[in-house]
N, CA, C and O atoms as a printed pandas DataFrame, in Angstrom:
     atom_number atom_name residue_name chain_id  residue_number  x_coord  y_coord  z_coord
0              1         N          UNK        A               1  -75.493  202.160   -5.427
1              2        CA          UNK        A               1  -74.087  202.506   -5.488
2              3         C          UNK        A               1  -73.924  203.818   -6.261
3              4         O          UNK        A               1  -74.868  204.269   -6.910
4              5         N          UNK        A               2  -72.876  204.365   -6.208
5              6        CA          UNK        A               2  -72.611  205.508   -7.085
6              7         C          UNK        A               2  -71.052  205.678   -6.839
7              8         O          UNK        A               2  -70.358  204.932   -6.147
8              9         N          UNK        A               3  -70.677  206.689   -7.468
9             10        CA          UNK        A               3  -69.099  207.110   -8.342
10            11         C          UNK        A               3  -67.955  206.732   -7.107
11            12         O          UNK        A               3  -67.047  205.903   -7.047
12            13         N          UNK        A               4  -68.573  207.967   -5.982
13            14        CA          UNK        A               4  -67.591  207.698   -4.571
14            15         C          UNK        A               4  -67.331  205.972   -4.233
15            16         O          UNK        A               4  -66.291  205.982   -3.574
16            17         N          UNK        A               5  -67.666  204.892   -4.338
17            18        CA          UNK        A               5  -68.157  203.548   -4.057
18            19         C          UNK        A               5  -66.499  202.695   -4.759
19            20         O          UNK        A               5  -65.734  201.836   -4.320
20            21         N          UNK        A               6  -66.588  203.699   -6.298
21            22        CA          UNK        A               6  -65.588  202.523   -6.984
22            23         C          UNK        A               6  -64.277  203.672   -6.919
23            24         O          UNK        A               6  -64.197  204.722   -6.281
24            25         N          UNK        A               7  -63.514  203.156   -7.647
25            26        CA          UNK        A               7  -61.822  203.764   -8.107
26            27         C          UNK        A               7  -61.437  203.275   -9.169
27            28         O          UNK        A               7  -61.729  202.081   -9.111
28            29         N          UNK        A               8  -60.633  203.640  -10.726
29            30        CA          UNK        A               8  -59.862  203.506  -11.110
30            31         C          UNK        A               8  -58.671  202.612  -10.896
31            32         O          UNK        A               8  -57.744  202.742  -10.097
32            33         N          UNK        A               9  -58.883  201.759  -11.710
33            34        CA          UNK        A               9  -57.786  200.645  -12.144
34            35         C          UNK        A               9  -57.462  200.150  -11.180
35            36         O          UNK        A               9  -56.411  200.196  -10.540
36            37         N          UNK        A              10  -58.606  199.521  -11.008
37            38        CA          UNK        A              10  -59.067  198.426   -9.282
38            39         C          UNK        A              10  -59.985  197.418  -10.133
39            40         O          UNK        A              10  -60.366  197.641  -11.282
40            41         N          UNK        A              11  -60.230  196.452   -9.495
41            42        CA          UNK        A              11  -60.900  194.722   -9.885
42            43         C          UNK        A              11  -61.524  194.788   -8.868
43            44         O          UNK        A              11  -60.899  195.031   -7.835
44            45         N          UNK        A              12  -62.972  194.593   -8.818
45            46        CA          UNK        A              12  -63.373  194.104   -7.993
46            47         C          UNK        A              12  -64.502  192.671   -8.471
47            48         O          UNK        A              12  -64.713  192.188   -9.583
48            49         N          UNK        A              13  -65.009  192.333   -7.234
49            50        CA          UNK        A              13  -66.197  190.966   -7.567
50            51         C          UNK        A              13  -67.018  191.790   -6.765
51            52         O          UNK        A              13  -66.682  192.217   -5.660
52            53         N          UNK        A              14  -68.644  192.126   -7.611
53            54        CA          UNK        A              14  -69.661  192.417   -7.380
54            55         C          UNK        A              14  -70.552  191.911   -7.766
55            56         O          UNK        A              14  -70.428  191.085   -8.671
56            57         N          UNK        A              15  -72.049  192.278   -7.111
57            58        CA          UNK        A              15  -73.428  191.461   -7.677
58            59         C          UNK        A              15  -73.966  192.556   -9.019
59            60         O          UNK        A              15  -73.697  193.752   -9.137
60            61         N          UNK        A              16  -74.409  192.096   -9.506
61            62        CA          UNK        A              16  -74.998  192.935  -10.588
62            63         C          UNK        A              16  -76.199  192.874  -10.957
63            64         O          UNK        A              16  -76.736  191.843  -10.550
64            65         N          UNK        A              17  -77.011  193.681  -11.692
65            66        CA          UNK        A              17  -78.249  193.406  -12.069
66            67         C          UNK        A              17  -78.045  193.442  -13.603
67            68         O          UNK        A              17  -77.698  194.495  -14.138
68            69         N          UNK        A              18  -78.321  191.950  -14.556
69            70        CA          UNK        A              18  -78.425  191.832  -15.580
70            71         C          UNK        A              18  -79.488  192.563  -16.176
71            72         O          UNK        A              18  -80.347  193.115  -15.489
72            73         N          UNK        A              19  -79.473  192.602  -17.633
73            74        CA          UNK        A              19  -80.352  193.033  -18.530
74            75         C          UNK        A              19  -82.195  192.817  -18.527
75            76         O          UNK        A              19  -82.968  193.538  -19.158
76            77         N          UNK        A              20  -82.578  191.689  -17.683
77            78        CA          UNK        A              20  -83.701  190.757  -17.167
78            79         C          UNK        A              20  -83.898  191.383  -15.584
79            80         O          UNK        A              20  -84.974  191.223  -15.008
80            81         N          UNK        A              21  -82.767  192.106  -14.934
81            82        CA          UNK        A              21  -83.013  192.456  -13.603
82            83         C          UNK        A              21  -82.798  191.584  -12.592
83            84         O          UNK        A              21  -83.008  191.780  -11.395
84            85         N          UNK        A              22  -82.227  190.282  -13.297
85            86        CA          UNK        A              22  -81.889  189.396  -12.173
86            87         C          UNK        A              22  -80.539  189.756  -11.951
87            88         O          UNK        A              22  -79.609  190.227  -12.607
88            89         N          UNK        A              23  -80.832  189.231  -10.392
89            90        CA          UNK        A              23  -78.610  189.387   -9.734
90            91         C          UNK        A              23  -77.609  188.419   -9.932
91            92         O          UNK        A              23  -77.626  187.208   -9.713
92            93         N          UNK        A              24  -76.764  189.131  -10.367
93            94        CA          UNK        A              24  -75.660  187.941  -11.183
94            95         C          UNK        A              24  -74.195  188.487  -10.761
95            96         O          UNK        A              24  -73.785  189.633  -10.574
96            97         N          UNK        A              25  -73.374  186.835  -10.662
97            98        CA          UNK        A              25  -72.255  187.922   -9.793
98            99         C          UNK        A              25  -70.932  187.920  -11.157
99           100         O          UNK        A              25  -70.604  187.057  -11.972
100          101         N          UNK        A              26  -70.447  189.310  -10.891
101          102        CA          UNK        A              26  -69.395  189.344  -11.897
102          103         C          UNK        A              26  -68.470  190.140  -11.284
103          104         O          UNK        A              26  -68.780  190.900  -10.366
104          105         N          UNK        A              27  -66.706  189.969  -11.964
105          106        CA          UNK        A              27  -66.031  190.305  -12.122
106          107         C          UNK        A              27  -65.532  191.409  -12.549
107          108         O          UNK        A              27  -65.785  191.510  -13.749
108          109         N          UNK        A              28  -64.982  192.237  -12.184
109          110        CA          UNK        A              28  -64.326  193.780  -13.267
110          111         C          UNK        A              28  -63.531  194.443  -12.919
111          112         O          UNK        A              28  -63.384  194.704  -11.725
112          113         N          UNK        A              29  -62.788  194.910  -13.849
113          114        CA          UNK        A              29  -61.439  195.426  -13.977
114          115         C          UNK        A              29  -62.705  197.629  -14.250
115          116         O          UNK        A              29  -63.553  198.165  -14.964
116          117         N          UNK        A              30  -62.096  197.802  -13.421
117          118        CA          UNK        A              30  -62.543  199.402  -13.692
118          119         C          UNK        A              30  -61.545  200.042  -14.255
119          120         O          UNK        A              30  -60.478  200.118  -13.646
120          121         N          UNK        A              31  -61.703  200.644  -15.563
121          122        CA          UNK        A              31  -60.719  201.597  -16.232
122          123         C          UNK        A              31  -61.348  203.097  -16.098
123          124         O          UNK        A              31  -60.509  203.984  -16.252
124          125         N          UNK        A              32  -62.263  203.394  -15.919
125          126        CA          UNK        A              32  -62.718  205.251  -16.261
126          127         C          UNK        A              32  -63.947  205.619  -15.326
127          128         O          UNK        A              32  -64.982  205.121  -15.769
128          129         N          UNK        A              33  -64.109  206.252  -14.313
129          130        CA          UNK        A              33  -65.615  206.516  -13.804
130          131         C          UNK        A              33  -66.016  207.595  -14.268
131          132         O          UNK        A              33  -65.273  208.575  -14.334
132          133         N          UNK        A              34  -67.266  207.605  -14.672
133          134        CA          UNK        A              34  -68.036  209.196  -15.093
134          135         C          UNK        A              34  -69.011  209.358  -13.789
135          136         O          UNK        A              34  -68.899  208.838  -12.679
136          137         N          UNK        A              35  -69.858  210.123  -14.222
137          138        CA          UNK        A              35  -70.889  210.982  -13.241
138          139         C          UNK        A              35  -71.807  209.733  -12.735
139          140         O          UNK        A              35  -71.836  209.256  -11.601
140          141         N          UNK        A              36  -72.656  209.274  -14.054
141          142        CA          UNK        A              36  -73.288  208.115  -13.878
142          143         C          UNK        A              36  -73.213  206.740  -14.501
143          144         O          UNK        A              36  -74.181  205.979  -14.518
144          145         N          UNK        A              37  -71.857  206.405  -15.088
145          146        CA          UNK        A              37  -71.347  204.914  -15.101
146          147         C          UNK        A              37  -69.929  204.970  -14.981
147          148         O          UNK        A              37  -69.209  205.965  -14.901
148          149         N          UNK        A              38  -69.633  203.776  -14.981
149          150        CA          UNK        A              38  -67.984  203.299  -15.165
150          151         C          UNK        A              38  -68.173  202.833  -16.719
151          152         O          UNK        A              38  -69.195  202.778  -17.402
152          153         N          UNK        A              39  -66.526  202.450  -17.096
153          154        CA          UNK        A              39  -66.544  201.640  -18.049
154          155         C          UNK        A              39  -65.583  200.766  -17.116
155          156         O          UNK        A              39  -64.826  201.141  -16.220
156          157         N          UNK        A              40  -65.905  199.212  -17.707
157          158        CA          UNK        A              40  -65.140  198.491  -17.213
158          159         C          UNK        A              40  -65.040  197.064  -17.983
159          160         O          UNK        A              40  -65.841  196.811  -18.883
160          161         N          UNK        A              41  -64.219  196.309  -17.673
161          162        CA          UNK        A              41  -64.082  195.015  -18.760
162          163         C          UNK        A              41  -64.622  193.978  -17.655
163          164         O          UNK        A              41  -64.113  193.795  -16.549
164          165         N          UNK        A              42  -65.467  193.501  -18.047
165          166        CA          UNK        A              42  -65.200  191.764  -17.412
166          167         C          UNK        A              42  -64.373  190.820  -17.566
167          168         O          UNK        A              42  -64.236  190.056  -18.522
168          169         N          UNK        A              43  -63.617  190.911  -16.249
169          170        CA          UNK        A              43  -62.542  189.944  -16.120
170          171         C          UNK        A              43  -62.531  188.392  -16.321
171          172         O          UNK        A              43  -61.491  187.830  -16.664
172          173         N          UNK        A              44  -63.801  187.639  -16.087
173          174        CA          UNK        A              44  -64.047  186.356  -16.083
174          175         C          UNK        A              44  -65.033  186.114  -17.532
175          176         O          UNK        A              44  -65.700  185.091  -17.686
176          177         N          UNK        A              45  -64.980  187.406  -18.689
177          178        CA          UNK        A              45  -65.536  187.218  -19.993
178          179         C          UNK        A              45  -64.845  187.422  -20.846
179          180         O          UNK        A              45  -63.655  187.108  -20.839
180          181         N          UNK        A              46  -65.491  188.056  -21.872
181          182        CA          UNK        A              46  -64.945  188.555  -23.037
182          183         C          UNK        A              46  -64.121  189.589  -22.712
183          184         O          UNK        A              46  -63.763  189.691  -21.539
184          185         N          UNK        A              47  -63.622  190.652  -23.811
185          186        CA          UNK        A              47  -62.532  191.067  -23.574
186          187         C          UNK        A              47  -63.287  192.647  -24.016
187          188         O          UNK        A              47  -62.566  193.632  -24.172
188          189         N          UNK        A              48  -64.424  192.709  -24.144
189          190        CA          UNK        A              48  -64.901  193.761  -24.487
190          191         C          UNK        A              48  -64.910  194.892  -23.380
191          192         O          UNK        A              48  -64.958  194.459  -22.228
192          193         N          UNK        A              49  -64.868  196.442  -23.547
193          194        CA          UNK        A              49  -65.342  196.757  -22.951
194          195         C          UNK        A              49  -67.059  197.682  -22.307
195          196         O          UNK        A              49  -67.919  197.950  -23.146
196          197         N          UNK        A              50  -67.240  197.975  -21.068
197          198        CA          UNK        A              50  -68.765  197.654  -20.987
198          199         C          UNK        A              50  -68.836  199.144  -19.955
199          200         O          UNK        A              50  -67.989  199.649  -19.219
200          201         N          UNK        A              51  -70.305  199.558  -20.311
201          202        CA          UNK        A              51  -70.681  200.662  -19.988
202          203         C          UNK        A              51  -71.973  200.322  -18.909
203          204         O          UNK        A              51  -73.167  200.144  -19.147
204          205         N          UNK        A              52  -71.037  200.310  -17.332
205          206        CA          UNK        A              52  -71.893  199.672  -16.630
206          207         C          UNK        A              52  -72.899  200.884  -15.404
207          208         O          UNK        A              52  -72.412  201.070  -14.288
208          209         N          UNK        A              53  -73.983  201.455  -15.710
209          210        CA          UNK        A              53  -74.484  202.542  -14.521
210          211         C          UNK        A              53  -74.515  201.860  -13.332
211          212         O          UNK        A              53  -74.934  200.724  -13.111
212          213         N          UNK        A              54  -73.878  202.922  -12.352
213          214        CA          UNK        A              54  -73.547  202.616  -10.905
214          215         C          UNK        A              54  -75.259  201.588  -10.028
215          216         O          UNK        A              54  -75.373  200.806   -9.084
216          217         N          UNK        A              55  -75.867  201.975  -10.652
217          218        CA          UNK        A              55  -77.307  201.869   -9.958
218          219         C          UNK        A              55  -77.754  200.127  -10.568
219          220         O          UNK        A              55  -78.833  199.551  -10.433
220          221         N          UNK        A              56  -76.632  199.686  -11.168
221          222        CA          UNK        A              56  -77.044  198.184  -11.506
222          223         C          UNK        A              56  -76.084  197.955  -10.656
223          224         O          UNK        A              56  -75.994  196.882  -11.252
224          225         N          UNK        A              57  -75.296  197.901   -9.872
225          226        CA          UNK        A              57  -74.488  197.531   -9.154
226          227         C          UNK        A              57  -75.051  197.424   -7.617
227          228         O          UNK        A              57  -75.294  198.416   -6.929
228          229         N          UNK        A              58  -75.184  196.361   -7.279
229          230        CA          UNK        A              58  -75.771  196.322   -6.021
230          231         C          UNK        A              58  -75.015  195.757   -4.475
231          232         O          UNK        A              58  -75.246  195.909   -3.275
232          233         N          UNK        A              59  -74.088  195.096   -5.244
233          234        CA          UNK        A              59  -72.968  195.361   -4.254
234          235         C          UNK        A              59  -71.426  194.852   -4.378
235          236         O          UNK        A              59  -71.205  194.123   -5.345
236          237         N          UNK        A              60  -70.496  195.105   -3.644
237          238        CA          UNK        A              60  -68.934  194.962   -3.711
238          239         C          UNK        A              60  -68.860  193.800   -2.960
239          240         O          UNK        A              60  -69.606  193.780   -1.982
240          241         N          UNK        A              61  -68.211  192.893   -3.136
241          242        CA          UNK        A              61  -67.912  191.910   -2.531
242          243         C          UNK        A              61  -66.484  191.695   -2.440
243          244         O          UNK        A              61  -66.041  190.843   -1.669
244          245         N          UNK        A              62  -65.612  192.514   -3.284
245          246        CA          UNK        A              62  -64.143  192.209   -2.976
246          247         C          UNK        A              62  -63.511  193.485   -3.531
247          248         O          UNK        A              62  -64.308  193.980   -4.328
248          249         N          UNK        A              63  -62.394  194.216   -3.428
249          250        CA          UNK        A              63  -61.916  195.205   -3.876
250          251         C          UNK        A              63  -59.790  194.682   -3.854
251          252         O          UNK        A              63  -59.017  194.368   -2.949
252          253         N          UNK        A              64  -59.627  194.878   -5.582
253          254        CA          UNK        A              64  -58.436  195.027   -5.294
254          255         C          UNK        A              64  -58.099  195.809   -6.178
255          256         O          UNK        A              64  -58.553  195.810   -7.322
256          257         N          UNK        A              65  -57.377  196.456   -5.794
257          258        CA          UNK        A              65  -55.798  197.502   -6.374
258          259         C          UNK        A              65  -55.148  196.599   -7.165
259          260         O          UNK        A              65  -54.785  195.454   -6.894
260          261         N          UNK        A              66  -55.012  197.377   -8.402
261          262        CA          UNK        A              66  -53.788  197.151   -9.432
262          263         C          UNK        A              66  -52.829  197.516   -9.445
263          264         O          UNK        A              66  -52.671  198.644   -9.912
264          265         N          UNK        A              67  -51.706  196.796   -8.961
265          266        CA          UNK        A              67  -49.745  197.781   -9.175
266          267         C          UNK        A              67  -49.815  198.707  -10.568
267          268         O          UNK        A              67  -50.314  198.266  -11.603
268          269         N          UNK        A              68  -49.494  199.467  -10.504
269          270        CA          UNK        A              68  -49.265  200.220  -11.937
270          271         C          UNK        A              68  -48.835  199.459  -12.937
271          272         O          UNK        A              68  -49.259  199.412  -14.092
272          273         N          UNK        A              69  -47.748  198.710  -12.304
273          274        CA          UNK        A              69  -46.781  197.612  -13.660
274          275         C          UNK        A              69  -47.701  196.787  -14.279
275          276         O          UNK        A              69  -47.527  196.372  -15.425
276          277         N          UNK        A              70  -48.647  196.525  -13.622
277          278        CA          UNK        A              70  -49.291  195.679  -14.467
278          279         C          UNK        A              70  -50.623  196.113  -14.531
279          280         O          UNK        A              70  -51.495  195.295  -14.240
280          281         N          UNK        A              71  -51.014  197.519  -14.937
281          282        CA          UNK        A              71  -52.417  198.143  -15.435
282          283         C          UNK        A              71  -52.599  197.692  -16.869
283          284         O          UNK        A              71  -51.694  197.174  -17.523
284          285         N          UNK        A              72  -53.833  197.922  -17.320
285          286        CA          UNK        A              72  -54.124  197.522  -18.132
286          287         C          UNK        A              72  -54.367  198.759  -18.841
287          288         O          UNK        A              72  -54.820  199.723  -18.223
288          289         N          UNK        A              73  -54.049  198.845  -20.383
289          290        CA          UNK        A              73  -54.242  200.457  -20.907
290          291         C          UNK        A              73  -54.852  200.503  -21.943
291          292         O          UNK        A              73  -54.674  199.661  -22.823
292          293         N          UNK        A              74  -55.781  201.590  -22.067
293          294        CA          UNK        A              74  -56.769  201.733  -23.453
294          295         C          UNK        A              74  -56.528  203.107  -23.522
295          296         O          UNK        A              74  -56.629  203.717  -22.457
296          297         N          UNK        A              75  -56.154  203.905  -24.791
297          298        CA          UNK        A              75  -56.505  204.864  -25.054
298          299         C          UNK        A              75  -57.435  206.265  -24.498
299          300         O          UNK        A              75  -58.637  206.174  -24.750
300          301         N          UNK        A              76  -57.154  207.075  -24.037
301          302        CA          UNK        A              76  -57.824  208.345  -23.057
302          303         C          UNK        A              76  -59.374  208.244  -23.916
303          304         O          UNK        A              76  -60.449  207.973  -23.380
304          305         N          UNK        A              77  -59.131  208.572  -25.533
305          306        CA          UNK        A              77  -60.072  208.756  -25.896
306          307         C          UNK        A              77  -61.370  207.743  -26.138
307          308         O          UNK        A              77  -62.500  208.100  -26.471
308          309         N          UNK        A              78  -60.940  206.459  -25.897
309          310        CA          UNK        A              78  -62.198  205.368  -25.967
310          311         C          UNK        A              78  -62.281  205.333  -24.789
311          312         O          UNK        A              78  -62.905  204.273  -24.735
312          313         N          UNK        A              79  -62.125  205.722  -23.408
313          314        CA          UNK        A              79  -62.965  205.791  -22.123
314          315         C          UNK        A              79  -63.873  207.349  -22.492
315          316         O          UNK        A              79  -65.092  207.432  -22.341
316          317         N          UNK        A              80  -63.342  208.051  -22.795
317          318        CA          UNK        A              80  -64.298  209.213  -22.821
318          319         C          UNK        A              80  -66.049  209.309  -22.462
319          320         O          UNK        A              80  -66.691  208.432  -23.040
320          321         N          UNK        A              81  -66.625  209.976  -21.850
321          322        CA          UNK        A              81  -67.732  210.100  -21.726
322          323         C          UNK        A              81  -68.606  210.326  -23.036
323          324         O          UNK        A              81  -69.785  209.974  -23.040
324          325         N          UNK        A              82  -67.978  210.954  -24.220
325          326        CA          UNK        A              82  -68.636  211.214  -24.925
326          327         C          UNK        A              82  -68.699  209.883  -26.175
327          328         O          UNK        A              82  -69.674  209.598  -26.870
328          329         N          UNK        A              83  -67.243  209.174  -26.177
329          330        CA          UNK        A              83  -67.330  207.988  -26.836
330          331         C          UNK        A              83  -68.475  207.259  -26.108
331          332         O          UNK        A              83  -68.812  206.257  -26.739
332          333         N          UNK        A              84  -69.041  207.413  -25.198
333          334        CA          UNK        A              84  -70.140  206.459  -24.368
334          335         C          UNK        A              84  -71.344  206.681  -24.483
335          336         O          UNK        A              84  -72.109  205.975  -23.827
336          337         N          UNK        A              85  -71.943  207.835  -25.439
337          338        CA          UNK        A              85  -73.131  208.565  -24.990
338          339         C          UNK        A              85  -74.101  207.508  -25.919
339          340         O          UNK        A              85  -75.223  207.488  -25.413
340          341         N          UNK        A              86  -74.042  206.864  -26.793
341          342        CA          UNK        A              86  -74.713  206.129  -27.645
342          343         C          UNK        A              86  -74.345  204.429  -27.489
343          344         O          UNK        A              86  -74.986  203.609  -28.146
344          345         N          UNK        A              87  -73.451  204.088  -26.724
345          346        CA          UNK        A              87  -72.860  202.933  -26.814
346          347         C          UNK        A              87  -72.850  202.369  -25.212
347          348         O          UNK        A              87  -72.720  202.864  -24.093
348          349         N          UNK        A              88  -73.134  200.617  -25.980
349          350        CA          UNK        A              88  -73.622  200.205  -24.243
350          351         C          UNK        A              88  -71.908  198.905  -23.998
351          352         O          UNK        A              88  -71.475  198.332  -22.998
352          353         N          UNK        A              89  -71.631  198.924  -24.840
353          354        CA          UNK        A              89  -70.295  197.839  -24.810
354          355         C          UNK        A              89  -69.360  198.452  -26.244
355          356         O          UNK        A              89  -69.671  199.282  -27.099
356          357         N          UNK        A              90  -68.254  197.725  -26.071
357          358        CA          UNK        A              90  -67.223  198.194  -27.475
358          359         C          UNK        A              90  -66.202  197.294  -26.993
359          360         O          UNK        A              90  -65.789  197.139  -25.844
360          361         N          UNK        A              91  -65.725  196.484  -28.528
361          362        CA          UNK        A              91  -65.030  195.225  -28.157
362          363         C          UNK        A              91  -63.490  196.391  -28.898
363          364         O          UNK        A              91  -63.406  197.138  -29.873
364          365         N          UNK        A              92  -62.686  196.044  -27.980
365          366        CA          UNK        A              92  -60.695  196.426  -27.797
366          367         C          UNK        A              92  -60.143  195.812  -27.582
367          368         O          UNK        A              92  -60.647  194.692  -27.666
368          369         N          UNK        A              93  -58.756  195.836  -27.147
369          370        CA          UNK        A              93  -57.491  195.534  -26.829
370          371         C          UNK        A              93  -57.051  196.185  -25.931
371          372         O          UNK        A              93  -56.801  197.375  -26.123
372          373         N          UNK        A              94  -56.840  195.607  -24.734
373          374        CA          UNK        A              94  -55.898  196.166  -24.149
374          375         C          UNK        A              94  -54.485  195.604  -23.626
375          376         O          UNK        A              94  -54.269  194.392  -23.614
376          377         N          UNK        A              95  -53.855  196.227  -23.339
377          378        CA          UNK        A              95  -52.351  195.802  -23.051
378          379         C          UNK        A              95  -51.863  195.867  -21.558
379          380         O          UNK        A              95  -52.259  196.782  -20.835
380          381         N          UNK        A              96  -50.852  194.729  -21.014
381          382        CA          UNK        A              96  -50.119  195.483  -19.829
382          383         C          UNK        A              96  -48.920  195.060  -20.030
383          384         O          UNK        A              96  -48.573  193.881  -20.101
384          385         N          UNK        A              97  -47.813  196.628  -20.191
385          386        CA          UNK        A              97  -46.260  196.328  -20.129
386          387         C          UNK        A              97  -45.801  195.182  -19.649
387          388         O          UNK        A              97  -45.081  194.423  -20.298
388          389         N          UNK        A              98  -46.249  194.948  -18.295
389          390        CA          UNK        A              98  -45.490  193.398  -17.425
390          391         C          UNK        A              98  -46.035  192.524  -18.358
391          392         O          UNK        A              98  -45.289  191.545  -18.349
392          393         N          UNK        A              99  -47.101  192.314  -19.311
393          394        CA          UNK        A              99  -47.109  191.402  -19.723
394          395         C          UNK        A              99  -46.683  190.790  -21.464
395          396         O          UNK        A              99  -46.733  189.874  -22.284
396          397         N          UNK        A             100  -46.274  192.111  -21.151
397          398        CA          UNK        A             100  -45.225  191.882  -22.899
398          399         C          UNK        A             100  -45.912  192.342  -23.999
399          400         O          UNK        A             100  -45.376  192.110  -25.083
400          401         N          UNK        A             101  -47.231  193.088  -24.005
401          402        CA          UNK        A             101  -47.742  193.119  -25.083
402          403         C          UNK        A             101  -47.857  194.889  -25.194
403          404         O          UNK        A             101  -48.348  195.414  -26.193
């Protein structure tokens, strides 16, 4: 997979390749794409967010679009590429207006 593949503040269900290299299927909310990863939260985990390279991603199994009203928002500067250059996850908060917080 690579950059063209995903979009911004879209969910999808994909297979993944865990830390061990086995395929595991997960959930994610995409907030930021760079050159060679996304950051994105797992939707069906914790609330952290995760610095996932396109090339563990092995495939899409569902793609949805987020209404704006209810995006989810983190700060410009903790997606940054450069907040990422040393860091493989970072636990936040995020918020969505529709949902009151």
């Amino acid at each position: 997979m690579n950059k063209s593949n995903f979009q911004e503040n879209t969910r999808y269900a994909i297979t993944l390749k865990d830390e061990n290299g086995r395929l595991r299927p997960a959930n994610v909310y995409v907030y930021k794409l760079h050159d060679n990863f996304m950051i994105a939260r797992f939707t069906d985990k914790s609330a952290m967010l995760n610095k996932i390279p396109y090339e563990n991603v092995t495939k899409i199994v569902k793609t949805v679009e987020v209404a704006p009203e209810a995006r989810f928002l983190v700060p410009d500067i903790l997606l940054s590429a450069k907040t990422w250059q040393s860091r493989t996850s970072m636990q936040t908060y995020s918020s969505s207006p529709r949902v009151g917080k």
